[in-house]
N, C-alpha and C positions, 0 to 999 in steps of 0.2 A: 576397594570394593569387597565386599564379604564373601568369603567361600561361597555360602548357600546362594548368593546374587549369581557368581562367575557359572556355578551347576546348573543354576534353572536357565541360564542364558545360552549353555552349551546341549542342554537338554531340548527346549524348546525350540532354540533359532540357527542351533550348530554355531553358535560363537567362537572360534577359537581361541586357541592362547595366544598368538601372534595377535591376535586381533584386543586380547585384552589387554597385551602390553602397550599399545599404540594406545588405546584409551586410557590408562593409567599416567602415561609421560605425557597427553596431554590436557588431562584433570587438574593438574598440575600447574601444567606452565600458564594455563585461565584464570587460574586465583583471583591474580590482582585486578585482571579486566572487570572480573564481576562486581569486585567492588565500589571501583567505579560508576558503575551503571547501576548499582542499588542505592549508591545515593542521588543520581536522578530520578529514581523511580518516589523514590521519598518527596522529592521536592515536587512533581508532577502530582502526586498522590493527595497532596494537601492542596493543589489549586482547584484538585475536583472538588474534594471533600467541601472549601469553600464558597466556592459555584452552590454546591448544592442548598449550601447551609443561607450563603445569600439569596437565593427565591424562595426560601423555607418551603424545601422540596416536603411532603407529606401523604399515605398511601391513596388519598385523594387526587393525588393525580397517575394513579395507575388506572386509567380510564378505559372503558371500552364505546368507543362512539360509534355510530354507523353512518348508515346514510351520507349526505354533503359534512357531516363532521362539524360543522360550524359550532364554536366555542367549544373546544376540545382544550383544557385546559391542560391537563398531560401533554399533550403538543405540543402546544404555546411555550408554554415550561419548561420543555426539555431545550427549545430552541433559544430560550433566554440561559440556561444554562451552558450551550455549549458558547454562543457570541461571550459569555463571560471567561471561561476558560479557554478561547482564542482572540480577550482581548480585542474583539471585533464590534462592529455595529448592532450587526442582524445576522440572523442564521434559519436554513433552511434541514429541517431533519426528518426523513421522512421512510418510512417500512415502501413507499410505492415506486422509488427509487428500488432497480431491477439488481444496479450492478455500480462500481464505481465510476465505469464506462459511462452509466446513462446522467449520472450525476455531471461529469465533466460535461457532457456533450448537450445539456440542459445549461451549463456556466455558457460555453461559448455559444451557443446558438440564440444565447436571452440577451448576449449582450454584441452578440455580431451583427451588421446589417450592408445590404445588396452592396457593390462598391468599396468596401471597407475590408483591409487586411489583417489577418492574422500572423506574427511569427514566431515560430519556436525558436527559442534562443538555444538550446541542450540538445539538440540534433533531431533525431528524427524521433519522433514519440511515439507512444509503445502500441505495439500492433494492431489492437483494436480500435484506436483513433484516428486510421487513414481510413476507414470509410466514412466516419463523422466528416473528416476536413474533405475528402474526397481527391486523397493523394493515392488507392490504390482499386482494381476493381475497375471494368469499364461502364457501366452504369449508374454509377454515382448518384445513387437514387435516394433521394430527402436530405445529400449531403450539404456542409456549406458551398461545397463547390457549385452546388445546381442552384445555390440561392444567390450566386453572386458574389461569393466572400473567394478571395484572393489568398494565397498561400506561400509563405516564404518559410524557408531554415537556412539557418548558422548556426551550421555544424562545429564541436567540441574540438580545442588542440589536446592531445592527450588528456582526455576527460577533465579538461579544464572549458570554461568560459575563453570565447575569442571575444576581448572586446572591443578590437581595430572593426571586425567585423559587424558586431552589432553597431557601432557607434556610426558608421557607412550606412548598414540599409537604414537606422532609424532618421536620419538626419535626409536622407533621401529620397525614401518613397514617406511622404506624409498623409497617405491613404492606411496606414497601421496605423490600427484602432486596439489592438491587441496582442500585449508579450505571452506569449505561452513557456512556464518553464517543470518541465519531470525532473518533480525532487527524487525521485529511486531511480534505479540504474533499467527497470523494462527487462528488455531480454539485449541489454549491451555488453560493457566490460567495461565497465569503470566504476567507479564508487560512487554513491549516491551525495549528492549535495550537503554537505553539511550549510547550518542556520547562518553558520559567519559568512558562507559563501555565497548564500541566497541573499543577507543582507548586503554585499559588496556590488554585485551584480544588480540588486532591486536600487539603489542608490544610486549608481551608475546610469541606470534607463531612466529614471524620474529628473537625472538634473539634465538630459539628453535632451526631453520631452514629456512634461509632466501632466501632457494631455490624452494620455497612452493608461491601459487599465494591465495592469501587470494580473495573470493568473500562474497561481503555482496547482498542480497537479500532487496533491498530498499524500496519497496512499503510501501504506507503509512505511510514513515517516511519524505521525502521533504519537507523541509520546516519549520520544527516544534519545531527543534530546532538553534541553535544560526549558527551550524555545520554541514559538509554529514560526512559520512564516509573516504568520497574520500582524506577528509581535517585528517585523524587521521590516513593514512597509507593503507587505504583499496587498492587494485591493482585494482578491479573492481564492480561497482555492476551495477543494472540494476532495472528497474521496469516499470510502465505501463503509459500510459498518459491519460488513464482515470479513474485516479487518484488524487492525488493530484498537481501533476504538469503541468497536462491537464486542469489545472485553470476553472472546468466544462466547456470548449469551446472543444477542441479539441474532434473530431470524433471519433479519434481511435487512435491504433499506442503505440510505446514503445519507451525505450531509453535504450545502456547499455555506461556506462563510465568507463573510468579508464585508465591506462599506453597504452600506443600506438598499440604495438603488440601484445595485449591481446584482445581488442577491434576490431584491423583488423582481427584476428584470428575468433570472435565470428561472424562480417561482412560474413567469407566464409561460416557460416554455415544459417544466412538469405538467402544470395543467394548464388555462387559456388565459390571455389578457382577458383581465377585467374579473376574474377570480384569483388565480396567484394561487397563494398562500392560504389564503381565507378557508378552502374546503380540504376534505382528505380526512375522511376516517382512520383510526389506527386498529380498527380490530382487534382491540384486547394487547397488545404486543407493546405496550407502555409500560408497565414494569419491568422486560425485558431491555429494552431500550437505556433505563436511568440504570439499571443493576450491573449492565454490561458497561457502559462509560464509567460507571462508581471501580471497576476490578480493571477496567484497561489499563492505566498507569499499570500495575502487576505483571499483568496477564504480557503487554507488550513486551516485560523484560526477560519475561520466562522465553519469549523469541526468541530473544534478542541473545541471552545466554546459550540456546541452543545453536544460533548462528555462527558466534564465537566457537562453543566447541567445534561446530562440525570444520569451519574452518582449519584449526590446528589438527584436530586428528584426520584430515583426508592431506594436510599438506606435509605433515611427519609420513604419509604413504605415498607419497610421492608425486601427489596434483597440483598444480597449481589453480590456487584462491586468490577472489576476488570478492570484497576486501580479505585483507590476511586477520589473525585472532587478534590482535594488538595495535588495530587502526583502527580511528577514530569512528562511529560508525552515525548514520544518520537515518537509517531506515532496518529493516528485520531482514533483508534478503541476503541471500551468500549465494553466490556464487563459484561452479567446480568445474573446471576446464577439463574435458577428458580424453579429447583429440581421439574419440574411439565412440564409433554408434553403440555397438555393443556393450559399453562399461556403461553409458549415460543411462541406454536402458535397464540395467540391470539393477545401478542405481536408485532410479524411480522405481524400479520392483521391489527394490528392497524396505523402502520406505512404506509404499503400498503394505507392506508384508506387516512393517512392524506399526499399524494403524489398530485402532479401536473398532473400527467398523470398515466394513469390507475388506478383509485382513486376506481373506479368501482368493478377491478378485485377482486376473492377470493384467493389469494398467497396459495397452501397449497405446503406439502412437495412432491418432485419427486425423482429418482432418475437422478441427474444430470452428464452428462460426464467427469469424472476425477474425481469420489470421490467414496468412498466405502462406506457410510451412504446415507440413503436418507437426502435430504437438500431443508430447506425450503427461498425462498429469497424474500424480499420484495425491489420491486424497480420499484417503479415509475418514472423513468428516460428520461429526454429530450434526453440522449444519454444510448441506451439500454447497461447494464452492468455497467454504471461510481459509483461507490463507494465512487467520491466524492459529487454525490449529494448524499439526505438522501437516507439510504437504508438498511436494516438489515439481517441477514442470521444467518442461524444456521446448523448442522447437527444433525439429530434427534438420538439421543441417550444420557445416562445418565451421568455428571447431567443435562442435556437440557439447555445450554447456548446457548443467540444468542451475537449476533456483531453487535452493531451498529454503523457507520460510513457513517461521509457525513454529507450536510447540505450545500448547495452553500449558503445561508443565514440564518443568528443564528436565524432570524425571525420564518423562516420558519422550521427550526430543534426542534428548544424547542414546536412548536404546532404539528408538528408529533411525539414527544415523550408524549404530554398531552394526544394525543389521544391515541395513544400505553396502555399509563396507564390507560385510562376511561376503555379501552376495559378490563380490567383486577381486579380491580376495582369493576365496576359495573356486 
């Protein structure tokens, strides 16, 4: 690091020198991971590039449609593009998708019906999705559970797949209609699924029962590895585009992918049977859209290097990481065990601190909509909510672990983790 760098960082954020020697031994020992993960980025980089060059993407489809949208070719287009770079049938990609929550909960509700079960194979899913299945909350209001849909989990042996246990319930309640699985780790401790693992396990339910619609839960996995899901057997998954594949451009908006009539099926539940798909203006936000999937391969890995750092330099201070800098990785999140309310939050402050926009604010914990813990989030974001700029969050309760993920530049990720750790630190 350059003198004039270590000045402005002790000038500006009280950096210290302990704190620069921790990041200097672990600048270091990242080297070779990054390497790694630039040549996935490489090979990711050229499936988009492909995709795009096969619909002969052109600025005629940076549309602005209003109204019902009908023939919104920018749409249409972006949707054939993403079904090609996950290798899928049909795709749904849409700015009117709120969140990745409403994306998922549009998969399973288009394709669940009265009677019919659902199971999450990866334990219990991540906080926002027990009022969708209506496992939390007493009112349970427009859940699956008030429509009739049944709910099981098979719970993880040391964040592995039990598969005595899936092999039991699916051979025995034949009213599952559907595997639910979270490729990222939620607000758990374990490591996010890698593709070899999603494919072992999706092969595993299909020769079980190959009349079962397997869904994976994608967010913050695109991109990260060589493979989707889509490419290993999955029938559908879905996740968010301000995310990782919202390349930090995109405004807003989701996507779900997978087999044709699975994905038209989830369409009637954004908007009504008997339109789908068919309507949905994009308001101008279609060059946004193809610009931010053209830079996501990048942009994901710039995360993803942030991830790895912050890993190694907060576990050379003495915390333990989840995953460590040098494990395999399959999504952007890290995880930082800090057995201390006070360190978690300070953490998140520091993050908040070292942001682009509202650098000013104090982040502390609220109760936020859709979660049963208060939760504290740090996110100075050019697009309020995107997780793949830097951003951290946690739910306040024991062991007090937060989540950091994002970082549109490794730049800018490793100096909001330095500051994360002064604040903690000093």
């Amino acid at each position: 690091m350059l003198q004039a760098t270590k000045d402005l960082l002790f000038k500006q954020y009280k950096i210290n020198d302990a704190t620069i020697s921790l990041y200097e031994k672990a600048i270091n020992d990242v080297e070779e991971q990054f390497k790694i993960y630039d040549e996935i980025r490489e090979l990711n980089q050229l499936k988009v590039l492909a995709a795009f060059q096969e619909e002969h993407i052109s600025d005629s489809h940076f549309t602005n449609s209003s109204g019902y949208g009908y023939g919104d070719i920018g749409r249409d287009s972006l949707e054939k593009v993403y079904a090609r770079i996950f290798n899928a049938e049909s795709a749904l990609v849409r700015p009117h998708f709120v969140n990745g929550t409403h994306a998922i909960g549009c998969a399973l509700m288009g394709n669940l019906r009265p009677n019919d079960t659902m199971v999450c194979i990866s334990g219990a899913p991540y906080d926002t999705l027990h009022n969708i299945i209506g496992i939390s909350g007493e009112e349970n209001i427009g859940s699956l559970k008030e429509y009739g849909v049944k709910y099981k989990q098979v719970n993880l042996i040391d964040g592995k797949f039990d598969f005595d246990k899936i092999k039991k319930v699916l051979q025995e309640d034949k009213s599952i209609k559907l595997v639910h699985v979270q490729r990222s780790t939620g607000y758990g401790w374990r490591k996010s699924f890698l593709i070899e693992e999603l494919e072992e396990v999706i092969s595993f339910v299909k020769s079980l029962r190959d009349d079962v619609l397997v869904f994976v839960d994608n967010c913050y996995g695109e991109f990260i590895q060589d493979r989707e899901p889509t490419d290993v057997g999955a029938d559908l998954i879905a996740g968010s585009l301000i995310k990782n594949i919202g390349g930090g451009i995109a405004p807003t908006g989701g996507y779900i992918v997978g087999k044709e009539k699975y994905v038209e099926q989830a369409a009637y539940r954004l908007t009504i049977p008997g339109i789908g798909g068919e309507c949905g203006s994009t308001f101008g936000v279609m060059r946004s859209l193809f610009q931010g999937l053209f830079l996501a391969p990048h942009t994901a890995m710039e995360a993803v290097k942030t991830a790895i750092f912050c890993a190694r330099i907060m576990e050379l201070a003495g915390f333990e990481v989840m995953p460590k800098y040098n494990d395999k990785r399959s999504d952007i999140i890290q995880a930082i065990k800090f057995n201390d309310e006070g360190k978690l939050i300070n953490f998140c402050k520091g993050i908040q601190k070292g942001s682009p926009i509202d650098s000013f604010v104090q982040c502390e914990p609220w109760a936020m909509p859709g979660y049963t813990d208060k939760v504290i989030m740090a996110a100075g974001a050019f697009i309020q909510g995107s997780s793949i700029e830097l951003s951290a969050d946690a739910p306040i309760r024991e062991p007090f672990i937060a989540y950091l993920q994002g970082g549109l530049t490794f730049d800018h990720g490793k100096i909001g983790v330095l500051i994360a750790l002064s604040k903690i630190i000093q």
